[in-house]
C-alpha positions in Angstrom: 0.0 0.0 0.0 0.9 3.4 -1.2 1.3 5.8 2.0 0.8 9.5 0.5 1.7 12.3 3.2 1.1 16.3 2.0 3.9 18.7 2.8 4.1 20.3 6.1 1.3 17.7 7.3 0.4 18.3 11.4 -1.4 15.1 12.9 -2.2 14.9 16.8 -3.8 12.1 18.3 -5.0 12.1 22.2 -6.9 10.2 24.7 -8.4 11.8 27.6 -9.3 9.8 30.8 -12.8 8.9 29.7 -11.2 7.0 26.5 -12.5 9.9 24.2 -10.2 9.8 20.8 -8.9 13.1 19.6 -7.3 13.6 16.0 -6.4 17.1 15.8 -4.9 18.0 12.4 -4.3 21.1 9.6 -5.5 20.7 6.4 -2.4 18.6 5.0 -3.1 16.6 7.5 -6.6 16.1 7.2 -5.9 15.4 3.3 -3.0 12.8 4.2 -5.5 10.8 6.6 -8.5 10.7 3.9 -5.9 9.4 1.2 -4.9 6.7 3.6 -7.8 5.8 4.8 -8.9 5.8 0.7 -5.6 3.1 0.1 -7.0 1.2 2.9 -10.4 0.6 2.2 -8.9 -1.4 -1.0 -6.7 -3.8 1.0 -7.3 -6.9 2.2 -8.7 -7.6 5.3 -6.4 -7.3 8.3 -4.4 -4.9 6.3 -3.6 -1.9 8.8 -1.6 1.1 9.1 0.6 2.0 12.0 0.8 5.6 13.5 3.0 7.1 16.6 5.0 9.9 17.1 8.3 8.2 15.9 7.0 7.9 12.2 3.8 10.2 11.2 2.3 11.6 15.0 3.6 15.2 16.8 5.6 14.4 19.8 3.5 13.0 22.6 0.2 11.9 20.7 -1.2 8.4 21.7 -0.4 5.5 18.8 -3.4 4.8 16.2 -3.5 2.1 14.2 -6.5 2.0 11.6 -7.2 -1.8 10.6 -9.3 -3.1 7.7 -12.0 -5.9 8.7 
């Protein structure tokens, strides 16, 4: 799978301590995640795509992983 990322993309991803999910992100960002999500809804199932703040996240946003099923 293709992984397409816009220049000067800003994705945040938080928890808060009732388990609510927040993605915070600017426009590249926003555009980056839809493409994704786009490739991934043509894998197979089980197909999945990692993010953290090592590879794709700002520093200190929770890990996401988006699977197919």
């Amino acid at each position: 799978m293709e992984i397409k990322w816009e220049d000067e993309y800003m994705i945040r991803v938080s928890v808060d301590d009732g388990n609510t999910v927040l993605i915070s992100a600017n426009k590249e960002g926003l555009l980056s995640l839809a493409a994704q999500l786009e490739a991934l809804a043509y894998e197979d199932i089980g197909s999945h795509i990692h993010y953290d703040e090592y590879n794709s996240l700002e520093e200190g946003s929770s890990e996401l992983i988006m699977e197919k099923i």
